[in-house]
VOGU-3710 file (C-alpha; in Angstrom, 3 decimals, decimal comma):
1> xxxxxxxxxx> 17,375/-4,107/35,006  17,211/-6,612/32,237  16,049/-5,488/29,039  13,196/-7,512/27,605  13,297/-9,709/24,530  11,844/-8,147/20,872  8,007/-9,534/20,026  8,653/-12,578/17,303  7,557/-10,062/13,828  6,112/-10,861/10,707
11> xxxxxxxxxx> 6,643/-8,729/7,770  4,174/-8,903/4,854  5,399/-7,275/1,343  4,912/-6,892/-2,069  8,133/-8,858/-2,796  11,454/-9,818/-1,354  14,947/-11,083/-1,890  16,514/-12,766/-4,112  13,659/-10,000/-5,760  15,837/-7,052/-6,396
21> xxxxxxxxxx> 13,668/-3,510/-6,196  14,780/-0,128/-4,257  11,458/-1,316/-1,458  13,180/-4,716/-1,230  16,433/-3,392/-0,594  15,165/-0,829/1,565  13,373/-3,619/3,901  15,672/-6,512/3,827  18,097/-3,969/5,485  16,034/-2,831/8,462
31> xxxxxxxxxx> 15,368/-6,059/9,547  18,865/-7,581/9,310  19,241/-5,508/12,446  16,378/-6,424/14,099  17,318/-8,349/17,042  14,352/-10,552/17,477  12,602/-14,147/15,848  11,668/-12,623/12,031  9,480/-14,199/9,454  8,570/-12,787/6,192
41> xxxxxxxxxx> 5,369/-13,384/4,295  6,554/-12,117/0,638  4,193/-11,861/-2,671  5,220/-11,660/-6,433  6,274/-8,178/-8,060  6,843/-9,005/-11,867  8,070/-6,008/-12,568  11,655/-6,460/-10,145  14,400/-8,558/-11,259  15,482/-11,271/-9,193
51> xxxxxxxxxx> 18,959/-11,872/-8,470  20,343/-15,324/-6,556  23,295/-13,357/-5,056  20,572/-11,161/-2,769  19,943/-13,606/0,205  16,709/-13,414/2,379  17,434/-12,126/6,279  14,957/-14,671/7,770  12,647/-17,739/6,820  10,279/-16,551/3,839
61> xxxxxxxxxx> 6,650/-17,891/3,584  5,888/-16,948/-0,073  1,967/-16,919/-1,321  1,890/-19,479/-3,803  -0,893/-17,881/-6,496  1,022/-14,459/-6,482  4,462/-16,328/-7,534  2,810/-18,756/-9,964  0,700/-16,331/-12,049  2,676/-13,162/-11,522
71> xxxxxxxxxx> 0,401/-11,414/-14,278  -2,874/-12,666/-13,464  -1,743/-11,782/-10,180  -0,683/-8,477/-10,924  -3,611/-7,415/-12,578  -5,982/-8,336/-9,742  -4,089/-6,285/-7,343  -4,201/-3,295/-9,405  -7,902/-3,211/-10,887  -9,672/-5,425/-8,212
81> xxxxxxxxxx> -7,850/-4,723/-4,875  -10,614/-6,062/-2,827  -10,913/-9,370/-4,259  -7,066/-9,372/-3,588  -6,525/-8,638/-0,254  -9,606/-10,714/0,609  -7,897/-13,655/-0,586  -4,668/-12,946/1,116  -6,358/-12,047/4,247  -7,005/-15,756/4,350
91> xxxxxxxxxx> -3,230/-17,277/3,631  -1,678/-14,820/5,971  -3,998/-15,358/8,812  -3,345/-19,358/8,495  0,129/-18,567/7,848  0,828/-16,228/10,953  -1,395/-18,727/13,261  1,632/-21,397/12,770  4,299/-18,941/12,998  3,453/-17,438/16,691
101> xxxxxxxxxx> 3,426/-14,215/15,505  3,566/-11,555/18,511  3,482/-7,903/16,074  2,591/-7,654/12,307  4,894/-5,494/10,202  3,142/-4,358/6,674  5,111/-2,212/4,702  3,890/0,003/2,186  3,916/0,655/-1,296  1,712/-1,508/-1,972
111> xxxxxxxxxx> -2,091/-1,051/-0,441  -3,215/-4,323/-0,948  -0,588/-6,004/0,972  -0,895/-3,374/3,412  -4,858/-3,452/4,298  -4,664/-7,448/4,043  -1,885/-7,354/6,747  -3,841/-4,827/8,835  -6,631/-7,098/8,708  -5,187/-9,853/10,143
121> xxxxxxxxxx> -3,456/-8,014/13,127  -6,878/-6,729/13,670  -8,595/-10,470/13,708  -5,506/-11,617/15,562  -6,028/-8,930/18,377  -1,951/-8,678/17,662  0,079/-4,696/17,370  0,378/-3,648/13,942  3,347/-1,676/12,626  2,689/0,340/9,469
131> xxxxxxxxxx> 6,077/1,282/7,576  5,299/3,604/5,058  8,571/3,409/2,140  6,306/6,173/0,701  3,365/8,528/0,426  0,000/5,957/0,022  -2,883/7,784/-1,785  -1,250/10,986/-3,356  0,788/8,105/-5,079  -2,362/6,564/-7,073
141> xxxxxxxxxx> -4,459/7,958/-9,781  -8,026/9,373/-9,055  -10,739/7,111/-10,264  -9,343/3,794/-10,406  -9,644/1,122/-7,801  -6,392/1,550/-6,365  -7,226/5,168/-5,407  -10,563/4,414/-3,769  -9,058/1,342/-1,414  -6,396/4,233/-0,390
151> xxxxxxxxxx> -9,033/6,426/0,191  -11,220/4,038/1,842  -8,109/2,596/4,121  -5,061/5,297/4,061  -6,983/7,064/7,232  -8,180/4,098/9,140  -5,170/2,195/8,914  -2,817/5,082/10,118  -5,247/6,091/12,674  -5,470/2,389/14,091
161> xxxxxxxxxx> -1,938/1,433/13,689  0,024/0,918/16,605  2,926/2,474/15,423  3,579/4,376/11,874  7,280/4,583/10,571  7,863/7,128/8,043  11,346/7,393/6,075  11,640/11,027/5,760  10,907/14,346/8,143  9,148/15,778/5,306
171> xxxxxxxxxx> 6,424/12,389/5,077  6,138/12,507/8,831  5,085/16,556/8,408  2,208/15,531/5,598  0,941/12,787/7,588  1,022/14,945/10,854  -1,026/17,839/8,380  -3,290/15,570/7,082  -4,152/13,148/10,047  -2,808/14,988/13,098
181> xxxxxxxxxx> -0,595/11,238/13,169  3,015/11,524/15,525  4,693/9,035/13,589  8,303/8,115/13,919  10,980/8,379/11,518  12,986/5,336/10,372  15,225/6,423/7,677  16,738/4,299/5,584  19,218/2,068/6,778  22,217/1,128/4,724
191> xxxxxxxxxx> 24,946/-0,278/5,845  28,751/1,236/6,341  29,910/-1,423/4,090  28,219/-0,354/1,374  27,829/3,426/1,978  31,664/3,376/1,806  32,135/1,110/-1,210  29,663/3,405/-3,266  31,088/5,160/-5,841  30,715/8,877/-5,321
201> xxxxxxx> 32,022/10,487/-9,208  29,598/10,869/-11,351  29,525/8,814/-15,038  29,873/10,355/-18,665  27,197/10,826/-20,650  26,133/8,580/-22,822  23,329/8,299/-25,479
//
């Protein structure tokens, strides 16, 4: 019995490489060892230093207002979330169209990526993956705008989602709490390499 070929996936994030951030890292690992056609649809994070050295796993589409007004950008997605992911709702559904996309990959933390890329799978009648690096709406603060899209789209999006990664046993027991949700658990993945080359005494002190 032959085993059948992995869907062509699109990941949309926040950022990714030569952005360096522990999210970025985290990603750019999992899907090094993905064996199918990958394509990444990447934003702007201001905040993570970028480093030429840390090479993209697969062609990168990146959204062109994010990168060239990183703090106009920034402040959009933080105090008007809707106007955001409305507008990349747009460039990712044009942008997936051309690449054949057969299964959308958003990965949280960041909701406005996240709902925009659920969106899309939704319009595109495609499977959406939701890959939560970490807890969505117990990680904002009550009253702003961030914390009402979470609350508006943390429980629709998980319930709808084809399939929910968590990174830890103890996320996948909240989510399973709070939702009911069977998720599955996709831990970080880092390679031998480096797991062997890291340096396991610990530093002086220093002031």
């Amino acid at each position: 019995m032959t085993k059948e070929p992995s869907p062509p996936l699109t990941v949309l994030t926040l950022s990714f490489p030569p952005q360096v951030s522990g999210s970025t890292i985290l990603l750019t690992n999992l899907l090094q060892h993905y064996p199918g056609e990958v394509h990444a649809i990447a934003g702007y994070n201001r905040y993570s230093r970028e480093d030429p050295n840390f090479s993209t796993p697969c062609p990168t589409f990146r959204l062109p207002f994010p990168r060239r007004f990183p703090i106009l950008w920034d402040r959009l997605r933080r105090y008007l979330p809707l106007v955001s992911y409305h507008y990349l709702q747009r460039v990712i559904h044009r942008q997936m169209r051309q690449l054949n996309t057969a299964v959308v990959f958003g990965a949280y933390p960041d909701g406005v990526h996240l709902v925009a890329a659920f969106h899309v799978a939704q319009q595109l009648g495609l499977p959406f993956y939701a890959h939560m690096h970490d807890l969505w709406l117990e990680n904002t603060q009550r009253g702003t705008a961030r914390a009402r899209l979470a609350a508006l789209w943390e429980p629709r999006i998980l319930h709808h989602a084809t399939r929910v990664f968590c990174m830890t046993e103890a996320m996948q027991a909240h989510y399973e709490e709070k939702y009911g949700l069977q998720s599955e658990l996709l831990p970080h993945c880092i390679a031998d390499r480096d797991l062997d080359a890291a340096p396991t005494a610990l530093r002086p002190p220093q002031r």
